[in-house]
N, C-alpha and C positions, 0 to 999 in steps of 0.2 A: 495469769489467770484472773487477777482483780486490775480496773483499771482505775483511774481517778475520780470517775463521775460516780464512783459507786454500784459499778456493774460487775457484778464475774463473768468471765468468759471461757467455759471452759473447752477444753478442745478434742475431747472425744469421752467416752461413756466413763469409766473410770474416775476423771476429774470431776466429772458431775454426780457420781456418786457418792463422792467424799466431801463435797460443796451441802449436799441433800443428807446428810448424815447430821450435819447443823442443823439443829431446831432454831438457833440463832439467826442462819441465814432465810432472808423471806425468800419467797421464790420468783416473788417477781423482779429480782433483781440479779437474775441469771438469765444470761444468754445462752439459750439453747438453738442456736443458728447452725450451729458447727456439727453438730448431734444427726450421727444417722442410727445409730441401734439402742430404743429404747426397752428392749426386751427384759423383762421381771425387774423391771426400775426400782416399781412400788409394793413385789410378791413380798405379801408375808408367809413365806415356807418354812416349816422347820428345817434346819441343815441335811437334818438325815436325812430327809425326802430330794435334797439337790441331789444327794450322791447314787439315788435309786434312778435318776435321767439316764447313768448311763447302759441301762438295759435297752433304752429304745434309739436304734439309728437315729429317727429325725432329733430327740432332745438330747442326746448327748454332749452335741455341742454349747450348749446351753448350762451346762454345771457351771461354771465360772461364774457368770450371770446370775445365775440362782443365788448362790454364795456369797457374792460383792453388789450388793444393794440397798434400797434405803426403805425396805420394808416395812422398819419399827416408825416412821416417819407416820406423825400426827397431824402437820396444821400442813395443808394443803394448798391454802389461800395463796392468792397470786399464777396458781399454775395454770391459769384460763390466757395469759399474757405471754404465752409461751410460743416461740418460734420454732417447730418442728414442720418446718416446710421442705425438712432435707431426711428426715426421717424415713426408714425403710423397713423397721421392724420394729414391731411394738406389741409381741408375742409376750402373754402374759404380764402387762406391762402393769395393771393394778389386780392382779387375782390375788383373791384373798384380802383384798384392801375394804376390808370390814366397813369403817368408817366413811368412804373416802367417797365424795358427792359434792363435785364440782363442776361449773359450766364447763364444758368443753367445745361447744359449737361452734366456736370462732376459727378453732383451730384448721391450718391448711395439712392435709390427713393426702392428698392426691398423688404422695411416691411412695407412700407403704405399701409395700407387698403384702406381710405378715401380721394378721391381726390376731390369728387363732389364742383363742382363751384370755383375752385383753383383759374383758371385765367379768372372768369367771371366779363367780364365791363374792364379786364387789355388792353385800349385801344391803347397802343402802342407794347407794348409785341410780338414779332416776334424775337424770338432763336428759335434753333434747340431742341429738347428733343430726337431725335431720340436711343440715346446712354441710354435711361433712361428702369432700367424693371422694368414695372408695373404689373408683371405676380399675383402679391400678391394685388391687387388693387381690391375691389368687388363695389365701388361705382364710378361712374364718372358721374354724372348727371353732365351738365351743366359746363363740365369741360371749356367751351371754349366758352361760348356763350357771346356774345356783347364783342368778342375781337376782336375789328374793325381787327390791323393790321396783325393778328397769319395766316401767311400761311406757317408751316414745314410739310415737311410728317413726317409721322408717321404711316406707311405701316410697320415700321420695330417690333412694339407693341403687345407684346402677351397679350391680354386681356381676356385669356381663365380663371381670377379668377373669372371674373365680377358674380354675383350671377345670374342672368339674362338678357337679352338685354335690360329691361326695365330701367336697372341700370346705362345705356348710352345715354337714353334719353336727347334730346335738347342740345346733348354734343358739340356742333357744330353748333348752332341756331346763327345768326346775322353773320356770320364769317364769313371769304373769305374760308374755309374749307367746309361751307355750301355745296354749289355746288361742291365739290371736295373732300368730305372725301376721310378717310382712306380705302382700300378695306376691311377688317374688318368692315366698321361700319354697323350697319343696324339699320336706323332710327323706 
């Protein structure tokens, strides 16, 4: 998992959440190439709210997740250097991530499927995504909601995977986006 140059490498979710668990480790000296499910990476939930998932089909599978994460995780920096170009789920991947407000734009986002509730509750969170394609994205519920500070556009967004428009529901509820989506959206 470490190699000599100073990189970790870790090789599936798990190893990288016990890498991100180190306040010691920076982030940007993690390879996340190997990395397809970043789902509640960065959720700060309480425990008892993982184990309330398994009343709903779709998040059930997802208690695990919930449970083994790097939640409590403060210094962020580095994680704009990040290769999530094999990435396919990143379902709740900062909700509830209070603090956390970092560029993300660079990032290759184009094989996730799963984005629902990414940045829901990320109450500081205000970068640009505009550079991201989500054309391969079929979920966004709740991609944005209760992110007090997120006002980018995102007019630039091909959303033509989404399975449905029901599948963008409340994508934009509590936000300053609220009142101003994207011309794409239809609540």
């Amino acid at each position: 998992m470490f190699s000599a140059c100073g990189k970790h490498h870790p090789q599936n979710r798990d190893e990288l959440v016990e890498l991100l668990r180190d306040e010691s480790i920076k982030l940007d000296s993690i390879d996340t190439s190997k990395i397809t499910d970043m789902s509640l990476l960065f959720a700060d939930f309480p425990r008892d709210k993982c184990d309330k998932l398994s009343s709903d089909k779709y998040l059930a599978p997802y208690i695990q997740n919930c449970k083994n994460n790097a939640g409590k995780r403060e210094d962020f920096s580095g994680i704009e250097t990040w290769d999530v170009s094999n990435v396919k789920d990143m379902n709740s991947m900062f909700s509830h991530a209070k603090s956390f407000n970092q560029p993300l734009n660079k990032w290759n986002v184009s094989k996730v499927e799963s984005m629902d509730s990414m940045f829901f509750g990320a109450l500081s969170f205000n970068q640009p995504l505009d550079k991201w394609d989500v054309s391969e994205v079929v979920i966004m519920w709740s991609v944005f909601e209760n992110a007090k500070s997120f006002n980018q556009n995102l007019d630039s967004w091909d959303v033509s995977g989404l399975v449905s428009e029901a599948y963008m529901s409340k994508m934009f509820d509590n936000s300053p986006l609220e009142s101003n989506p994207p011309k794409w959206y239809k609540k």
